[in-house]
N, C-alpha and C positions, 0 to 999 in steps of 0.2 A: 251438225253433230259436235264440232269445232266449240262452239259458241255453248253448247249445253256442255258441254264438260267445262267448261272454262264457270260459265255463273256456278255448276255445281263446287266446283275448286272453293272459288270467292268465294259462297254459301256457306262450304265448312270451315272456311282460314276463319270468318266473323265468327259464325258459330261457337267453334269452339274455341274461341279467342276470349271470347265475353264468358263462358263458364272458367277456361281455365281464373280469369283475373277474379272472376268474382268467388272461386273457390278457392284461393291460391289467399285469400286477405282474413289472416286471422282476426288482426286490427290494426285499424289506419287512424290517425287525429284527424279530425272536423276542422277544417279552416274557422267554423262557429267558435272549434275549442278555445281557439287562441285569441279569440277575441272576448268569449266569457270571461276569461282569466281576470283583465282588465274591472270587469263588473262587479266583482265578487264583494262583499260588503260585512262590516264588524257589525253585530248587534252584543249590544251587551243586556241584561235582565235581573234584576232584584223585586224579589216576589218569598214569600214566605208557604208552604207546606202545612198544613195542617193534619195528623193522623190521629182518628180518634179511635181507639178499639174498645172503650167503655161506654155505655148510656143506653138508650135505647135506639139512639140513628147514628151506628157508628160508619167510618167511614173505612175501614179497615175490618177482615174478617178472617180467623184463620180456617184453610183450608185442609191444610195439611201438615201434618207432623206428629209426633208421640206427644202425652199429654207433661211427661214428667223433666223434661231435658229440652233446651232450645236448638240443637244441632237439626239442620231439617226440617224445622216447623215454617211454612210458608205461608203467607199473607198472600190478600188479592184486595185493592188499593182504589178507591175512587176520594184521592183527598182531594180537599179544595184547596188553592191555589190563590194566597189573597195578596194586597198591594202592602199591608201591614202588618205585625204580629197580631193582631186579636180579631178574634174570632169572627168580629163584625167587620172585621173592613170588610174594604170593595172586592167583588170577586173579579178573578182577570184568568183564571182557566180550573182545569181538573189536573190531579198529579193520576194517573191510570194504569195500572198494571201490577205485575207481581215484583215481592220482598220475600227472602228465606234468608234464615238462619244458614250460612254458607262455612262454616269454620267448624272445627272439634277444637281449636287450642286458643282463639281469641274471638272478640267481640267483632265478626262481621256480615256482613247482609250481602248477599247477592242482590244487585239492583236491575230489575228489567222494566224499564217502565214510560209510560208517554207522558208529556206535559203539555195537554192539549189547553189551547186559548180560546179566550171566550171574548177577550178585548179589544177594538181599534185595531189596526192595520193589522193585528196578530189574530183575529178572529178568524175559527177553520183552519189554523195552523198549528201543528205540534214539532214536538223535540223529541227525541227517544235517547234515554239513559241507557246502558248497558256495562256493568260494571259491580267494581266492591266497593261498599260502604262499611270502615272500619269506623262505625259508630260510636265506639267511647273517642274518638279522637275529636278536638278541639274542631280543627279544619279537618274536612274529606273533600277528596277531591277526586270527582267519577266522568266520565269521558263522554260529551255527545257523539253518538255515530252514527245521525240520522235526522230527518229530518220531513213534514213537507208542509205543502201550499207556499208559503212567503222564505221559510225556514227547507227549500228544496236544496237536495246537495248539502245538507249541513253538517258541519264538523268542531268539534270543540272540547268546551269541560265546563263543570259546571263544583262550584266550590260551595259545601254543604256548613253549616254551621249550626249547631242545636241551641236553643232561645230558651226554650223550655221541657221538660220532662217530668211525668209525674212516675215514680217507679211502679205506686198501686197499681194504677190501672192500664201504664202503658203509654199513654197519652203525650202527646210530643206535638210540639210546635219548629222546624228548623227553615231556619233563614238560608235562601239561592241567592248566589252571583255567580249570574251564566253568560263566558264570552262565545259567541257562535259565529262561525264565520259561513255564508252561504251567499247564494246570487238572486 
């Protein structure tokens, strides 16, 4: 009888030794952690934006907003994403996701958007924007805070520059220089 209370003792000291720790660990670092650290890698990116919202294939569409006033008016985005400013260069990904008129007192865009690739070691790999674009401004500059496949874990900024603007119809061409740093 000796011997069975004594394994059941042992039984419950493990037992509940192994929930206390394992329910007791909000968060622990990975020994992995601190050796990822070490790996982690600059990429830098210059590639050019294309948004056409006139013609008959445009690449921008508004969804949403009043017809009379830009506050609120929202876009949903599949630009293309080229190695040069015109129109023909080489394609290297899509710019994807949504643009709103984000301000009542100046010119700026809420930017939500992916910069999926379509190129060499970056193909099947995106960025995601998240941020403001005060678009009359010379340099913008909007925050990577995401990332995946090659670009997993990614963190950065991405500096926006306008090439071109047509005011008729909307039409804009803006030049990326994106540092990203990920592993």
């Amino acid at each position: 009888m000796a011997s069975v209370l004594t394994f059941f003792s042992l039984y419950l000291m493990l037992f509940s030794t192994s929930f206390t720790v394992i329910n007791a660990v909000f968060s622990e670092q990975s020994p992995m952690a601190i050796l990822t650290k070490h790996m982690e890698k600059l990429t830098r990116l210059h590639f050019y934006f294309h948004d056409t919202l006139d013609g008959t294939d445009p690449t921008a569409i508004r969804i949403a907003g009043p017809a009379n006033r830009s506050f609120s008016t929202t876009f949903m985005t599949d630009d293309p994403l080229t190695e040069g400013p015109e129109a023909s260069s080489k394609l290297v990904g899509r710019a994807q996701g949504i643009y709103a008129f984000a301000s009542q007192h100046d010119s700026a865009l809420l930017m939500v958007m992916n910069f999926a690739f379509l190129e060499g070691k970056y193909n099947g790999s995106a960025l995601s924007i998240l941020g403001r674009n005060p678009f009359l401004n010379k340099v913008r500059e909007m925050p990577i805070v995401g990332g995946n496949g090659v670009f997993r874990y990614a963190r950065g900024y991405a500096l926006a520059k306008t090439v071109s603007f047509t005011p008729k119809t909307g039409d804009a061409v803006v030049e990326y220089n994106v540092s990203v740093l990920h592993f």
